[in-house]
N, C-alpha and C positions, 0 to 999 in steps of 0.2 A: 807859595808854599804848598798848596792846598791841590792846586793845577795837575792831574793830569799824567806819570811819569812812566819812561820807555827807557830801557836800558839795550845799549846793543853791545855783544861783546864779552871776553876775559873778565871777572873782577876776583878778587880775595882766593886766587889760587883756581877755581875754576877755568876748568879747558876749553869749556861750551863756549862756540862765537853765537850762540841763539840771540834772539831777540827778545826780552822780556817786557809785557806790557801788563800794569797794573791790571786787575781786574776789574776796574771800574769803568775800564773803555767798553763801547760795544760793544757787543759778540763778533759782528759783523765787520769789525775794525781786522781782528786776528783771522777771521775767515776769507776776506778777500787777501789779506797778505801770505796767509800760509796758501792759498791757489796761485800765489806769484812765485810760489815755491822758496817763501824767507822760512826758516826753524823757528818757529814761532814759541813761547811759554806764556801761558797768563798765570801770573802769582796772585794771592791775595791781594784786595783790596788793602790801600794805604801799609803797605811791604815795607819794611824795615828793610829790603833787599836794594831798594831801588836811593839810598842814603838818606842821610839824616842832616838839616838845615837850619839854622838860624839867622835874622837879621835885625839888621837895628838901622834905620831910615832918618835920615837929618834931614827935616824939613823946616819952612821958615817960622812952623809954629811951635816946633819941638823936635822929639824923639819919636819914630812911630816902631814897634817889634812888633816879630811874629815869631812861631818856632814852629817847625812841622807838627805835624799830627803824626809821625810815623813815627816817633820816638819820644821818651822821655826829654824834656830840655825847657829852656827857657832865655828870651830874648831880654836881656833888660841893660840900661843905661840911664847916666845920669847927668 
């Protein structure tokens, strides 16, 4: 949940095919991609842009959640 996230492409009406990479990549992540000539965007750090997730894990000892950090919500199960 926590990992990392890269959007490429259309989403919610936007025409932009760019590539959007959190802000928490390196710098040097979006600098060598935009010298490979990709349209590169860095959004804020943990974006609400890049969606919003929740899970619930069955393991052989229980239930394990999580919920993103990029949004309001909450994993739970019983």
């Amino acid at each position: 949940m926590e990992a990392l996230r890269w959007l490429f492409g259309r989403m919610w009406g936007d025409a932009s095919r760019a590539l959007r990479l959190e802000g928490r990549f390196a710098p040097d992540v979006a600098g060598e991609l935009r010298r490979r000539r990709h349209d590169v965007h860095v959004v804020e750090d943990w974006s609400d842009v890049m969606g919003h997730a929740q899970l619930i894990r069955v393991d052989a000892d229980g239930l394990v959640g999580a919920s993103d950090p990029r949004a309001d919500g909450a994993a739970l199960g019983w």
